[in-house]
C-alpha positions in Angstrom: 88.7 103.4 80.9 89.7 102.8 84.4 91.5 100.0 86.1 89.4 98.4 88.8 91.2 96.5 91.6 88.3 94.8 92.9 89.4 91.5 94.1 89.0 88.4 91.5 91.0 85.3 90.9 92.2 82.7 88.1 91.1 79.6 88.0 92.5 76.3 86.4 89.6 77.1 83.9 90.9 79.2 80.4 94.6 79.3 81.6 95.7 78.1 78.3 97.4 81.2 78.5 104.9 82.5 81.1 105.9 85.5 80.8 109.4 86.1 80.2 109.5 88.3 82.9 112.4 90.8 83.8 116.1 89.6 83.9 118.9 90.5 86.2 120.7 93.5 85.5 120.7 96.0 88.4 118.2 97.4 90.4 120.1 100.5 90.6 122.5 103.4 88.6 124.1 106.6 88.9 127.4 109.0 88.4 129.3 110.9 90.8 128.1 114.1 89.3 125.6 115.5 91.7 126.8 113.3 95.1 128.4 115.9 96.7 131.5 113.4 97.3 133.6 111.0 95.5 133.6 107.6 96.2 137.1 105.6 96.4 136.5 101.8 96.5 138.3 98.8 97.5 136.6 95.6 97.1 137.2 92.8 99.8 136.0 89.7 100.4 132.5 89.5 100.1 131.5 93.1 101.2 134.0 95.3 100.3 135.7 98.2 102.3 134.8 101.4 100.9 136.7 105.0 101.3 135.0 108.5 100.5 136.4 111.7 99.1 136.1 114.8 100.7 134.4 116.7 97.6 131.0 118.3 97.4 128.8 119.6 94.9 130.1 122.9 94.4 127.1 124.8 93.5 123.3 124.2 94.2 121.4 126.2 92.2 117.6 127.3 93.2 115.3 129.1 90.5 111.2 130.3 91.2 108.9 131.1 88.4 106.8 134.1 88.8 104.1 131.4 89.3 105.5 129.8 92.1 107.0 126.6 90.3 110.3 125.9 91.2 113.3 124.0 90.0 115.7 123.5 92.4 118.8 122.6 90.5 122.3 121.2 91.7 125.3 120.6 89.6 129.2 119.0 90.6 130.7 121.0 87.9 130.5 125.2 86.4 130.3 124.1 83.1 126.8 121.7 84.4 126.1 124.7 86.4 126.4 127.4 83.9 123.9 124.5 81.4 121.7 124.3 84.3 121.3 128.2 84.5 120.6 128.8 80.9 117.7 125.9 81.3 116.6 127.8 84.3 116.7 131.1 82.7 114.6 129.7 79.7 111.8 128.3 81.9 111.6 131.5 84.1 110.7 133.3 80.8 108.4 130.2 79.9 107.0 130.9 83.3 106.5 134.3 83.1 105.2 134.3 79.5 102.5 131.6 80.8 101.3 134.2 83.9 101.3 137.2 82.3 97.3 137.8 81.7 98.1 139.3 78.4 100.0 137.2 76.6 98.1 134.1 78.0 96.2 133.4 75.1 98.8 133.3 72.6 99.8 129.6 73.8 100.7 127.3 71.0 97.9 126.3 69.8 95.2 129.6 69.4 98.2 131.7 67.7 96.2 131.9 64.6 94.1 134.8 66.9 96.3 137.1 68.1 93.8 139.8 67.9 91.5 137.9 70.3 94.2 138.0 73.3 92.6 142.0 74.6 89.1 140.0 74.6 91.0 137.3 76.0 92.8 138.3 78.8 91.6 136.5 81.3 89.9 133.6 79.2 92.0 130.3 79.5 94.8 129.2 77.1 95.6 125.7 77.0 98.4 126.0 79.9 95.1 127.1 82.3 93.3 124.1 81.0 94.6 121.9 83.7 93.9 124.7 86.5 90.2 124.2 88.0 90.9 127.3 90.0 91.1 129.6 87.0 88.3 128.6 85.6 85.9 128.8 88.2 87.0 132.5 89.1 84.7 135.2 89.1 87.4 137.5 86.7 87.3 135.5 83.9 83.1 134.2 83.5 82.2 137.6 81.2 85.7 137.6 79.1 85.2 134.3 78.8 81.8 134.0 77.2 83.0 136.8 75.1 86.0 134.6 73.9 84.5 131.6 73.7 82.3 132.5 70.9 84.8 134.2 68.9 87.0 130.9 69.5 83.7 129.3 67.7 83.3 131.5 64.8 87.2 132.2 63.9 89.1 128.8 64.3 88.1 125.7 62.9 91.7 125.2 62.9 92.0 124.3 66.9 92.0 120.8 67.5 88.7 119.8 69.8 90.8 118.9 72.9 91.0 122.7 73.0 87.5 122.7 72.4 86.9 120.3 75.2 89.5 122.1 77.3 87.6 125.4 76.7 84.0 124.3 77.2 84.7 122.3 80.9 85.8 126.0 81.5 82.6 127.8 80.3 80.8 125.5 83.1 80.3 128.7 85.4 77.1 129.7 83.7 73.7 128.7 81.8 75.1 130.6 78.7 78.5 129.2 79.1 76.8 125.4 79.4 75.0 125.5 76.3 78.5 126.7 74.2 80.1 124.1 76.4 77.6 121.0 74.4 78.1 122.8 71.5 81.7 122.6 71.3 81.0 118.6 72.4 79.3 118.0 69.6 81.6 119.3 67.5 84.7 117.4 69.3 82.4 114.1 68.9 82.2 115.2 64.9 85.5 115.7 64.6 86.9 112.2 66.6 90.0 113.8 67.4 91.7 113.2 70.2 91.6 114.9 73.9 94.0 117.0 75.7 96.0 115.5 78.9 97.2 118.7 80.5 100.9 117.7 80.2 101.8 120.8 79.1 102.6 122.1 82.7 105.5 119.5 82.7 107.2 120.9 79.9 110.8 121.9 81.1 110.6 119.9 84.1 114.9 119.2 85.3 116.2 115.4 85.9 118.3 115.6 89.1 120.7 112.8 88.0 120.3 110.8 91.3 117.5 111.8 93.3 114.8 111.9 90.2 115.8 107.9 89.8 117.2 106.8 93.3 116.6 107.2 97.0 119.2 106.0 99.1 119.0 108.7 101.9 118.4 107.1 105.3 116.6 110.1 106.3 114.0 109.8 103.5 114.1 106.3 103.9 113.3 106.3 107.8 109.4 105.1 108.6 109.0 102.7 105.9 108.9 99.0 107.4 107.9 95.6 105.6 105.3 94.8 107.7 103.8 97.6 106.7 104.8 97.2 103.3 103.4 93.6 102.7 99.9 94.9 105.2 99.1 97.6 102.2 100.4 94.9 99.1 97.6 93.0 100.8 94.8 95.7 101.5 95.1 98.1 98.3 94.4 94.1 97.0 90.9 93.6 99.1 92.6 91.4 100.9 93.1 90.6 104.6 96.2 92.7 105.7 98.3 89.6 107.6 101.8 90.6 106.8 103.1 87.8 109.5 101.1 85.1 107.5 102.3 86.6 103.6 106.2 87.0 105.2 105.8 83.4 106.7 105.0 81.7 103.5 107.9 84.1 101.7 110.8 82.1 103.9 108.9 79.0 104.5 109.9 78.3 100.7 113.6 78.0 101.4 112.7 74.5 103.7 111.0 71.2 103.5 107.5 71.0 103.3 107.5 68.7 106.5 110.0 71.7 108.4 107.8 74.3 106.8 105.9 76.5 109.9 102.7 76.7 107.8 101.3 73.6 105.9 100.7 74.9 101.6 102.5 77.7 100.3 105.9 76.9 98.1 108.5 74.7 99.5 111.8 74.4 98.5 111.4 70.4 97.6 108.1 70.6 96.1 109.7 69.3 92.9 111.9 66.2 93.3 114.3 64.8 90.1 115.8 61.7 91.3 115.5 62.8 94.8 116.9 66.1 93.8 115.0 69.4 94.6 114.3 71.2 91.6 112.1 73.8 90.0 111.8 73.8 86.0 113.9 71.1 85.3 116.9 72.9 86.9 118.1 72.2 90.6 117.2 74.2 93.4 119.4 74.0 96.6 117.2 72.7 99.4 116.5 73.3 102.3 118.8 76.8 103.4 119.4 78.8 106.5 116.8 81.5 105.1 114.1 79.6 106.6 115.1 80.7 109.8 113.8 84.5 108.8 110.4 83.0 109.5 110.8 85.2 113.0 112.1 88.0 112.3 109.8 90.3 110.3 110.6 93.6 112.4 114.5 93.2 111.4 114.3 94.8 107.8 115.0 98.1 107.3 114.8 99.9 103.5 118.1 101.0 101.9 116.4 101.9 98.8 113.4 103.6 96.4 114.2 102.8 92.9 112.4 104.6 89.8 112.4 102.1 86.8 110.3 104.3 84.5 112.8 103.2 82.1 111.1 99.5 81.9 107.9 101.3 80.9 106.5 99.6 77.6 107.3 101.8 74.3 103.5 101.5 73.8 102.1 102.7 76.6 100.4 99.6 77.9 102.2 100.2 81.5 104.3 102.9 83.2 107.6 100.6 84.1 108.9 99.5 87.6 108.9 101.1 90.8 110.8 99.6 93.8 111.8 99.2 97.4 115.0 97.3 98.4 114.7 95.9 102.2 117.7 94.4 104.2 117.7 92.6 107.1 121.3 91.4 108.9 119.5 89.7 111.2 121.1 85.9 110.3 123.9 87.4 108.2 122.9 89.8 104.8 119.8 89.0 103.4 117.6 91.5 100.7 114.2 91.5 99.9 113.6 93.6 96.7 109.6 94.3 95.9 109.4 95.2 91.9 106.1 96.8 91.2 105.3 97.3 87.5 102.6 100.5 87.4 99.8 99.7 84.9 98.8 102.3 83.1 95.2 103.8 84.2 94.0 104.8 80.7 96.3 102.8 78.3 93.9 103.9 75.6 95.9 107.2 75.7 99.1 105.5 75.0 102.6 106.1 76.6 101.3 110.3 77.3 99.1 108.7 80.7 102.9 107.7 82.0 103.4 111.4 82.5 102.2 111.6 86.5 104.3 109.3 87.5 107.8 110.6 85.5 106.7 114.0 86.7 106.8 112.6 90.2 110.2 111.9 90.3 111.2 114.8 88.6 109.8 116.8 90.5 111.4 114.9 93.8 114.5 116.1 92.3 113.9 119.4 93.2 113.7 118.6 97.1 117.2 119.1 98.7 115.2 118.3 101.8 115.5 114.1 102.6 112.4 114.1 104.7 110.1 116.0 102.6 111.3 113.5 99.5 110.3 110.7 101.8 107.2 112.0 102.6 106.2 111.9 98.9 107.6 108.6 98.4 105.9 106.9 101.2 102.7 108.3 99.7 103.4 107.5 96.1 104.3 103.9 97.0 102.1 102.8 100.5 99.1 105.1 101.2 98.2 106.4 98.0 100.1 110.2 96.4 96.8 112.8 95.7 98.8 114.3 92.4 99.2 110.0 91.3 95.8 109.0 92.7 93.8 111.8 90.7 95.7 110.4 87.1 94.2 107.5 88.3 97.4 105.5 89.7 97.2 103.1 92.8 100.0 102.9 95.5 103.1 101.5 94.0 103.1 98.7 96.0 99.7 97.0 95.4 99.7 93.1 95.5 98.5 93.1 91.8 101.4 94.7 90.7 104.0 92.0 91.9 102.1 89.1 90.2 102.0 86.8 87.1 101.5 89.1 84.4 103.0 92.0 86.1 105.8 92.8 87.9 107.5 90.3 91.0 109.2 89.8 94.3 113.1 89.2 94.5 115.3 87.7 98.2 119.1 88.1 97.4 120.3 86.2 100.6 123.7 85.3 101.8 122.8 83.6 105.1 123.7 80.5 104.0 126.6 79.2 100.7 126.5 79.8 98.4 124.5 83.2 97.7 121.4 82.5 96.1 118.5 84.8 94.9 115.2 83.5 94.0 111.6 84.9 92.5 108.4 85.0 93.5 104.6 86.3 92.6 101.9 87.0 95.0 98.9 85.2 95.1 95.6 84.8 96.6 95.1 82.9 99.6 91.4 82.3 100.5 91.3 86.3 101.9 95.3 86.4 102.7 98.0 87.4 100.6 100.0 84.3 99.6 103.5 84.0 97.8 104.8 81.8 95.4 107.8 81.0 94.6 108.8 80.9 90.4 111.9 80.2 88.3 114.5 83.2 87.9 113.5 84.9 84.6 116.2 85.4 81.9 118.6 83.7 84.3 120.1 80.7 82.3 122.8 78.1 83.5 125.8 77.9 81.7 125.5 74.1 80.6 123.0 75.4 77.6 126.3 76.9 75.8 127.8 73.3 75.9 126.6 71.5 72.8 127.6 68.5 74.5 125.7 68.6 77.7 122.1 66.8 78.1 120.0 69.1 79.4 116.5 68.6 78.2 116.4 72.4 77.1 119.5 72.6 76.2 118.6 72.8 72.0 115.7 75.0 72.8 117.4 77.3 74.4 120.6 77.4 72.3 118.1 78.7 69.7 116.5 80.9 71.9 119.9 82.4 72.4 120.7 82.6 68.7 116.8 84.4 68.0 117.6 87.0 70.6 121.7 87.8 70.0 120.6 91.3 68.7 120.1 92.3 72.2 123.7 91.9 73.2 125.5 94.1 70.1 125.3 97.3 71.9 127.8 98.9 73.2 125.7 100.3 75.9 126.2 98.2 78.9 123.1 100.0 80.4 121.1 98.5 77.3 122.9 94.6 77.2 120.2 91.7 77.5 119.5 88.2 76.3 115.5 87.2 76.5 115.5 84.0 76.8 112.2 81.3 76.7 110.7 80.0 79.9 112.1 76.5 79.6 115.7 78.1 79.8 115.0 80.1 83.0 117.0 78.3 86.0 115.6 77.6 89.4 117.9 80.1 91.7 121.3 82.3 90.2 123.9 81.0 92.7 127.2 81.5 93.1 128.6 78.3 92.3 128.7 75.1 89.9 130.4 76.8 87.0 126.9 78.5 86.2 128.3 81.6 85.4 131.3 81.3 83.0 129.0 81.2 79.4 132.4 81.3 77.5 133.9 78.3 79.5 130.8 76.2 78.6 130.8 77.5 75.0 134.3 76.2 74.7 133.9 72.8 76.0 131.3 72.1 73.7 131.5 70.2 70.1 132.4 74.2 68.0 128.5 73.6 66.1 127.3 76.1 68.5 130.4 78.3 68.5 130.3 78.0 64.5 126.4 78.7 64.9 126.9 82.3 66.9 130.0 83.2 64.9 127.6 83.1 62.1 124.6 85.0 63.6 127.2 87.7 64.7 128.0 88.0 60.6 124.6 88.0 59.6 124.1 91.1 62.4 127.6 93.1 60.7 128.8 92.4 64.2 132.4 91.8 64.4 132.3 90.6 68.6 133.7 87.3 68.7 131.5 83.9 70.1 133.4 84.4 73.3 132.7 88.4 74.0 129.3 88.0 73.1 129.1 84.7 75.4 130.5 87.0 78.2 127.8 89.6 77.6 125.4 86.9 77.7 127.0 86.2 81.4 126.7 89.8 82.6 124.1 90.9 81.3 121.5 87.7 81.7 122.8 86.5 84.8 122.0 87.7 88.2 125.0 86.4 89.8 127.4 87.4 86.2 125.7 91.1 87.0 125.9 91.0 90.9 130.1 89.7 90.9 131.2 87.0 88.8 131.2 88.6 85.8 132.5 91.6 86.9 135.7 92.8 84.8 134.9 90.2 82.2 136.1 91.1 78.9 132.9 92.4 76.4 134.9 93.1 73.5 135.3 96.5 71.7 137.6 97.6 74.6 135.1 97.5 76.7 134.7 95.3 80.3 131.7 94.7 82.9 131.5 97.0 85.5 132.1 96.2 88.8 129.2 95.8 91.8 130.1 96.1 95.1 131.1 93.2 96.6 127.5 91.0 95.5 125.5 94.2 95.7 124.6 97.3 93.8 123.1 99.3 97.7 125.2 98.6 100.2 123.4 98.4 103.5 126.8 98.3 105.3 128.5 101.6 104.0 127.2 105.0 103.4 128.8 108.1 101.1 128.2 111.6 101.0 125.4 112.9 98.9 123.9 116.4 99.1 125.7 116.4 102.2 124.2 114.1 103.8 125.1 110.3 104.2 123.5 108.0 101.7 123.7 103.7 101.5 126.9 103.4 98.9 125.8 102.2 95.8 128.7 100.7 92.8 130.5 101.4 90.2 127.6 100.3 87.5 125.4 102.0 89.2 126.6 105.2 89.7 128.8 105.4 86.3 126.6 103.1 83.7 122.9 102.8 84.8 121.7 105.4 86.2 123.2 108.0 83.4 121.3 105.6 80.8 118.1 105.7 82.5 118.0 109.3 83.0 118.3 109.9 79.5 115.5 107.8 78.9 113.4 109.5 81.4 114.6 113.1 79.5 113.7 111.8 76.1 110.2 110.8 77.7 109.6 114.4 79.4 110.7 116.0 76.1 108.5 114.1 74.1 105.4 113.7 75.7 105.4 117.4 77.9 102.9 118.3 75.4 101.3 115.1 74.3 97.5 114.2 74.1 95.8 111.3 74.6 95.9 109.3 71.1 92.7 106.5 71.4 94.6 104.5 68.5 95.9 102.2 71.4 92.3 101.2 71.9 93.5 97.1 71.3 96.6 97.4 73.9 93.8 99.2 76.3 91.5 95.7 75.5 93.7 93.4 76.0 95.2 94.9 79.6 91.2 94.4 81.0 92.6 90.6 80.9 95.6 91.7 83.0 96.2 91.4 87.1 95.4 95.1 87.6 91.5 94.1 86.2 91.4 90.3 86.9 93.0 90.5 90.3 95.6 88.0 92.0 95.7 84.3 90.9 94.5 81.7 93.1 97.4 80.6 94.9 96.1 76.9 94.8 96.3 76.8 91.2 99.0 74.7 89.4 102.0 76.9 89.0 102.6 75.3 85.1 98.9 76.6 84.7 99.8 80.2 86.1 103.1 80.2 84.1 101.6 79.3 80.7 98.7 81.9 81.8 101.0 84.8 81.8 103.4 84.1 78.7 100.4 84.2 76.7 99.3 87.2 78.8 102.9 89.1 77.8 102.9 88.0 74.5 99.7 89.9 74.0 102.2 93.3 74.9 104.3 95.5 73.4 107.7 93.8 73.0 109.9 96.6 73.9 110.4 99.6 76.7 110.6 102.5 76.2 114.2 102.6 76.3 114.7 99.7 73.4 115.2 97.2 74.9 113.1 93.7 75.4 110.2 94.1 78.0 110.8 90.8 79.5 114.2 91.9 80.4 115.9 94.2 83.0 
């Protein structure tokens, strides 16, 4: 089954159908193992001033296979290098025991045979099931008939997607053909499941920075957001207009009677008492932002971001992938453009992921910035050939960043407080639209106070009691507090007590305090109402993630880590990495996320190197054809409580959690 992106819209019409889409924790991670530098901060004011060490990786470590794979391996340490060695050592002999022509039939799974490899030689095992070329060479056509037949008569034990693998490979001739539909009928027969090829990605090395980051302005260079938001509109049928589709982005942050372009989302679209708003919570109105409306050529990128890790634990999409813009055109404003990747053949289950975690793998191997850009401009704009043959779109198709997928972020400081808002692209008549949509998981602090009169306040307070499981862990990386639509506030700002959880908590009647002490008990947690109210502020809070919870006190010994100074990429200051400069990223990144995402990216690869497609995921695959990859982008005229509603019975239709554990709807 294939994903088709022909245009389509929603109507008003069956959107009985919010999705709690992803939180706030931060866009990026990472540890100072393989930056060639160290990085001495000191935080001030708003931006921070940031000093670099003067040491670089000491070793860079290059390794070929006799086939011409390579696995270009760096480490900051000799005890990481002399690891890295052994790993290269055992995939040079992988290597070599996969070329050699006679031992090429004794792969895994025709062992049982061994006496077949002499007839075998140059008939394909499973590795050279994935290699047209091999099987369309003259060499192997008369081994191969001669093997093929004595894979008929001696092993009922192989599974039929080695028969399926083996007969594609016997197309070369008439006699080959017919032994081809006979090992088809027997693969129909049998209903088991068909091979994926993964197999050449076993042993694949995670570079700790570049297979999950790029922050290199040399690979960054040549990516612009006109460009960006012409190709979100295209790859979407669409009209490319990137001056209309950035228009409507800023327009949002003014009146509708100061707005440059009549429709769209303005910032006082919903008045309370003469109070802008948007889902019941307030919405400062209008802002300096608007003033961006001219100035689509100043952004520049500071970052790629791989959030494989978001991928759902059932396959039923491949996680996030992301650009970070900047522009300091008015004073420090950021664009970020989160993609989530549907899966092209969910039927196949969380083994169709592979292309695009082999991808950036395989980008870790490039010490060479430009060529890495190259690849990423392709894998995210214009379409990647190795992503686009699994089936995969360009990252940054206007489907992707929708209701019901992934979404659009602005982090601005051009006006007080800082602010950042979310938004979903829509259809416009034939031009990419935008629409602007509450903050998801990002709560106020008035819903800890038992006291205050919020009209969500009691719906949320038991939101937060369902879903206290997700803060437990001690793994920063993993902290997060789903929360339901009606709790998700209009902007994270930095003001108006929103982010002190604790401080609310403690101002309230002690029936909620009471209430959470209890939940913690009944979880054989021993964190206290107040540490796990401070999670609660880093870890579901944009602005608690971004600086004001930073240093909070999480209990267990443990504190938040620190950003740098209101953002994890810093556009302003550069550090050393592979010996080249790089846009400076923080503490969290570099020392809590990024290691936690890597290891869910090495768990994948170990996993699922040799993994076949498994059709029991047929209902996930069924209920994605209702999904914005199939339908297409929603009608930007439609109600947004219709469009919300739409796509938190959309979500709900998902797997709950990512491949990393934690709750889908959170990041």
């Amino acid at each position: 089954m294939k994903h088709h992106r022909t245009r389509a819209t929603l109507t008003s019409t069956g959107l009985g159908l919010l999705l709690m889409a992803p939180g706030c924790l931060p866009d990026l991670p990472g540890t100072d193992d393989e930056w060639g530098g160290t990085l001495d901060e000191t935080i001030g004011d708003e931006l921070g001033e940031t000093t670099f060490g003067e040491e670089e990786s000491s070793s860079e470590e290059e390794s070929s296979s006799e086939e011409g794979s390579s696995s270009e391996e760096e480490s900051s340490s000799e005890e990481e290098s002399s690891s890295e060695e052994e790993s290269s050592s055992e995939e040079e002999s992988s290597s070599e025991e996969e070329s050699s022509s006679e031992e090429e039939s004794s792969s895994e799974e025709e062992s049982s045979s061994e006496e077949e490899s002499s007839s075998e030689e140059e008939s394909s095992s499973e590795e050279e099931s994935s290699s047209e070329e091999e099987s369309s060479s003259e060499e192997e056509s008369s081994s191969e008939e001669e093997s093929s037949s004595e894979e008929e008569s001696s092993s009922e034990e192989e599974s039929s997607s080695e028969e399926g693998s083996s007969s594609t490979e016997e197309e070369s001739t008439e006699e080959e053909s017919t032994e081809e539909e006979s090992t088809e009928e027997e693969s129909s027969e049998e209903g088991t499941s068909e091979e994926t090829g993964n197999e050449e990605f076993c042993g694949l090395v995670m570079h700790s920075r570049r297979s999950l980051i790029e922050t290199a302005p040399a690979a960054l260079d040549g990516t612009s957001l006109e460009e960006l938001l012409a190709q979100a509109a295209s790859t979407t049928d669409l009209v490319a207009d990137a001056d209309f589709t950035y228009t409507r982005l800023f327009d949002s942050f003014t009146t509708s009677d100061a707005g440059v372009l009549a429709g769209g989302s303005h910032c006082d679209d919903e008045l309370v008492d003469g109070q802008a708003t948007l889902n019941g919570f307030p919405l400062a109105c209008p802002r300096d932002e608007a003033e961006h409306v001219s100035d689509l050529d100043s952004w520049f990128p500071v970052a790629y971001v791989n959030r494989f890790d978001l991928a759902a634990a059932d396959g039923s999409d491949c996680g996030e992938q992301r650009v970070i813009m900047a522009s300091n055109s008015l004073g420090r404003a950021f664009i970020i453009f989160e993609a989530r990747i549907p899966n092209p053949t969910p039927e196949c289950g969380p083994a169709a992921c592979m292309p695009v975690a082999t991808f950036w793998a395989k980008l870790g191997q490039m010490e060479d910035p430009v060529e890495r850009g190259e690849q990423l401009r392709a894998a995210f704009l214009h379409g990647h050939e190795d992503l686009e043959a699994a089936g995969f779109e360009p990252f940054m198709t206007g489907v992707n960043m929708t209701f019901g997928s992934g979404q659009i972020r602005t982090n601005t400081f051009d006006d007080n407080p800082w602010t950042l808002r979310q938004f979903e692209f829509t259809t416009e008549d034939d031009r990419l639209g935008v629409v602007e949509v509450p903050v998801s998981n990002n709560s106020q602090a008035r819903l800890w106070n038992d006291l205050d009169d919020h009209p969500a306040g009691l719906a949320c307070r038991a939101s937060i009691l369902a879903n206290l499981d997700s803060l437990v862990s001690d793994n920063v990386a993993r902290m997060d507090l789903p929360l339901a639509p009606a709790c998700f506030a209009a902007e994270s700002r930095d003001n108006d007590g929103e982010i002190d959880y604790a401080e609310a908590l403690l101002a309230g009647s002690g029936e909620f305090e009471a209430s959470l002490a209890e939940k913690l008990e009944e979880l054989g947690s021993d964190l206290s109402p107040v540490e796990v109210a401070n999670r609660a502020a880093f870890a579901s809070n944009c602005m608690g993630c971004h600086a004001n919870a930073n240093g909070f006190d999480l209990g267990h010994g443990m504190s938040a880590p620190s950003s740098m100074g209101f953002v994890h990429v810093n556009e302003l200051f550069t550090q050393t990495c592979d010996g080249l400069p790089c846009f400076a990223m923080s503490p969290a990144l570099r020392e809590e996320f990024l290691p936690d995402r890597e290891s869910v990216m090495e768990d994948y690869l170990d996993e699922f190197c040799e993994a076949v497609c498994d059709p029991s995921g047929a209902a996930d695959a069924d209920a994605l054809l209702l999904g914005p990859a199939t339908v297409g982008l929603p009608d930007g005229y439609t109600p947004l409580d219709e469009l919300l509603a739409w796509e938190q019975a959309y979500e709900g239709s998902l797997a709950p959690l990512t491949m990393g554990g934690r709750p889908r709807s959170v990041h």
